[in-house]
Wavefront OBJ file of the C-alpha trace (Angstrom):
o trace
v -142.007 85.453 -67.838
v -138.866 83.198 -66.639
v -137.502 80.719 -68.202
v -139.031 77.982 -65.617
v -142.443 79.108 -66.203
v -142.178 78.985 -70.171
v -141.131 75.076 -69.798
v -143.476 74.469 -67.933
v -146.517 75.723 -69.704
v -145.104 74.259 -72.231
v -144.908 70.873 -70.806
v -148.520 71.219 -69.418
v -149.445 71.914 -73.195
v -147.687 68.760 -74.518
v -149.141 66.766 -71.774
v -152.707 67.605 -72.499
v -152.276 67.507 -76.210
v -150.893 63.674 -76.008
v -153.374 62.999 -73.803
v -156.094 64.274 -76.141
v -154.308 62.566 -78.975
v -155.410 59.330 -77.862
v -159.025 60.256 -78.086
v -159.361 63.068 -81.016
v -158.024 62.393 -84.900
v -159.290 61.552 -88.102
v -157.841 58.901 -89.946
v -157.348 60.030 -93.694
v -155.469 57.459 -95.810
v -152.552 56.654 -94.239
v -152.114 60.106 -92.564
v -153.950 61.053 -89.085
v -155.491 64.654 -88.965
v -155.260 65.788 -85.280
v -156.860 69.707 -85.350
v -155.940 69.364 -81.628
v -152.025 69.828 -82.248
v -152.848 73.012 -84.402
v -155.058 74.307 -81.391
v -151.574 73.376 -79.260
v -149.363 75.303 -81.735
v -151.265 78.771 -82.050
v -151.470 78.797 -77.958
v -147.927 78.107 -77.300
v -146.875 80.574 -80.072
v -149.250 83.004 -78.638
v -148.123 82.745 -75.384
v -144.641 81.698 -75.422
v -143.689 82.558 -78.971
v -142.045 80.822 -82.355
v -139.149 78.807 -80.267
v -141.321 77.160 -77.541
v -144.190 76.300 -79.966
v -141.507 74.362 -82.416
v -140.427 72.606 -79.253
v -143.842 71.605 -78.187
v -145.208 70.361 -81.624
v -141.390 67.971 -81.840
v -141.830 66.364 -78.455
v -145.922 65.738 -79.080
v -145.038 64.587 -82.719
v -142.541 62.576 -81.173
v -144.385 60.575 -78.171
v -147.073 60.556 -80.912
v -144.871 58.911 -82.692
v -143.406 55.853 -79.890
v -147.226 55.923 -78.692
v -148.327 54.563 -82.350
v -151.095 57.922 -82.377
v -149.093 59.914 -85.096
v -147.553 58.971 -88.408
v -144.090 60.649 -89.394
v -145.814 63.421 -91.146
v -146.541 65.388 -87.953
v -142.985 66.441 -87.769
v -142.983 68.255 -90.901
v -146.456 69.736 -90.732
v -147.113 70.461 -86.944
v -143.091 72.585 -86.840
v -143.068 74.202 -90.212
v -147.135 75.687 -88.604
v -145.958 76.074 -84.895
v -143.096 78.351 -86.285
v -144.661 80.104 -88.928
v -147.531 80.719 -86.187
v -145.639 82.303 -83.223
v -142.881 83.956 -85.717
v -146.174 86.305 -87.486
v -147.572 86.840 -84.145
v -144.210 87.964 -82.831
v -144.022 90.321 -85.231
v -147.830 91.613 -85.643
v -148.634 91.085 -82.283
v -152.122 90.270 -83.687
v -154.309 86.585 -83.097
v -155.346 86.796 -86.947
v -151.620 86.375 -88.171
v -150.992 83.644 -85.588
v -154.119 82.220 -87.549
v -152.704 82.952 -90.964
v -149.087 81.503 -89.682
v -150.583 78.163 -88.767
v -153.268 77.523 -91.429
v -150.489 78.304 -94.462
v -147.217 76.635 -92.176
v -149.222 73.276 -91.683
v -152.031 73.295 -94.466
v -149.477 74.204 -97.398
v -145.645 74.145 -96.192
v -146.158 71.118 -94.222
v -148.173 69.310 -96.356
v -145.655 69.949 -99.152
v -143.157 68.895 -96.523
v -144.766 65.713 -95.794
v -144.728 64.711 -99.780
v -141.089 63.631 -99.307
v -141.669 61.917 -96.118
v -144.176 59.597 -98.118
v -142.239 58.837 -100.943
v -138.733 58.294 -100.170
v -139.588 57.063 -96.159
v -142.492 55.371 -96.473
v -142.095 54.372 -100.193
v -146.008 55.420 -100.846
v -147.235 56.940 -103.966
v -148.655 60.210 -103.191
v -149.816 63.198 -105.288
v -147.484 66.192 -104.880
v -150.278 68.283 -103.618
v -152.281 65.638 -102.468
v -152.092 66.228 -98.414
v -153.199 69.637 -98.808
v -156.412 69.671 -98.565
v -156.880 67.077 -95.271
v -153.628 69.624 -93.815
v -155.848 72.758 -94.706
v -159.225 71.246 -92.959
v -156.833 70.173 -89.568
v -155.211 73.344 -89.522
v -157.708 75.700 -89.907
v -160.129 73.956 -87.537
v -156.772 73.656 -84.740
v -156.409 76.884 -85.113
v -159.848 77.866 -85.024
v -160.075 76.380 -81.848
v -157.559 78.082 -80.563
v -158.070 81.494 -81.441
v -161.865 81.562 -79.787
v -160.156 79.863 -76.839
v -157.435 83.103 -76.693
v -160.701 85.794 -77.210
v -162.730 83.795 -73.902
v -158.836 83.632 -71.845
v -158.652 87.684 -72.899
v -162.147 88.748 -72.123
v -161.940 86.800 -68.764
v -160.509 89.560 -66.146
v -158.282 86.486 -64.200
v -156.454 84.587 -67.358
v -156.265 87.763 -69.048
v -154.341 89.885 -66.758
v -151.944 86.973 -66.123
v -151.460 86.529 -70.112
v -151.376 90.013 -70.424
v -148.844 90.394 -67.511
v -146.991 86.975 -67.987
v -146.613 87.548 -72.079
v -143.655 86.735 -73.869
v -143.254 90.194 -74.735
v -144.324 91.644 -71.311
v -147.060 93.892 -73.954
v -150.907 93.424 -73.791
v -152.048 90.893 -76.855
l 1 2 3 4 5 6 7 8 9 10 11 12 13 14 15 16 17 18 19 20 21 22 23 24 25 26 27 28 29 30 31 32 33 34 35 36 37 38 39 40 41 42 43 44 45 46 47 48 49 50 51 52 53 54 55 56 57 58 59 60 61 62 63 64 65 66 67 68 69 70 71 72 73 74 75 76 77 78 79 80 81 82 83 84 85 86 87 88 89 90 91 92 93 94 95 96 97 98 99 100 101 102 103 104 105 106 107 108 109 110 111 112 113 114 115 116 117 118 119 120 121 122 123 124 125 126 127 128 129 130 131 132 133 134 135 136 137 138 139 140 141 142 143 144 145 146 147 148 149 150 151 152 153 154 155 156 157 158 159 160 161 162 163 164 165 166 167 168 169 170 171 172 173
């Protein structure tokens, strides 16, 4: 797949992932759970791999962000998942480790990450571990999501022979 067509799924994917962002997230405290992002991350590190995906989650965290939908801990969570995501499933080559990559990027790394971004940006008093387990639910649902959406693309005869053909990795998933 060229260049061209990588940015531009990938724009398509931020696009309808802002869009949704307006409609679909769960306030929890002063953080916002948005499963839809996760969803976003395993597909673009599916199909465009590790670099793409961290690209997509900054510039959706980011118009989240100037849009007033997202709080500053999407950077940390949704990049330190979207890489984690597409760099296992570059290297397994398997949906489940795409899975994995989000789930424990977002739901443990990033919610570790976000601990900082609480107490020295936003000056709030936050348990160390305490965004784990909203991270966890978002993550795991996201990428839920995303995974039964890849198995219905695969089995489909159309979208799957253009993944399969258009792949990062020009291999069958």
């Amino acid at each position: 797949m060229n260049k061209l067509k990588k940015m531009t799924i990938t724009a398509v994917i931020i696009a309808i992932t802002t869009l949704i962002s307006n409609i679909v997230f769960i306030p929890v405290g002063f953080a916002k759970i948005f499963p839809i992002q996760h969803m976003a991350n395993v597909l673009t590190a599916i199909l465009l791999g590790p670099f793409y995906s961290i690209a997509q989650a900054f510039i959706v965290s980011i118009i989240r962000n100037f849009t007033g939908t997202g709080s500053l801990f999407a950077f940390p969570g949704s990049m330190i998942g979207a890489f984690l995501s597409g760099y296992l499933f570059m290297k397994t080559r398997k949906l489940s480790w795409a899975f994995t990559g989000e789930v424990i990027g977002t739901g443990i790394l990033g919610a570790l990450a976000a601990y900082p971004v609480a107490r020295l940006l936003l000056g709030k008093n936050v348990a160390l571990f305490g965004f784990i387990p909203s991270f966890i639910v978002s993550s795991f649902a996201g990428a839920l999501i995303a995974i039964f959406l890849m198995k219905v693309l695969l089995r489909n005869q159309t979208f799957g022979g253009i993944i399969h053909e258009n792949s990062t990795y020009n291999r069958r998933i």
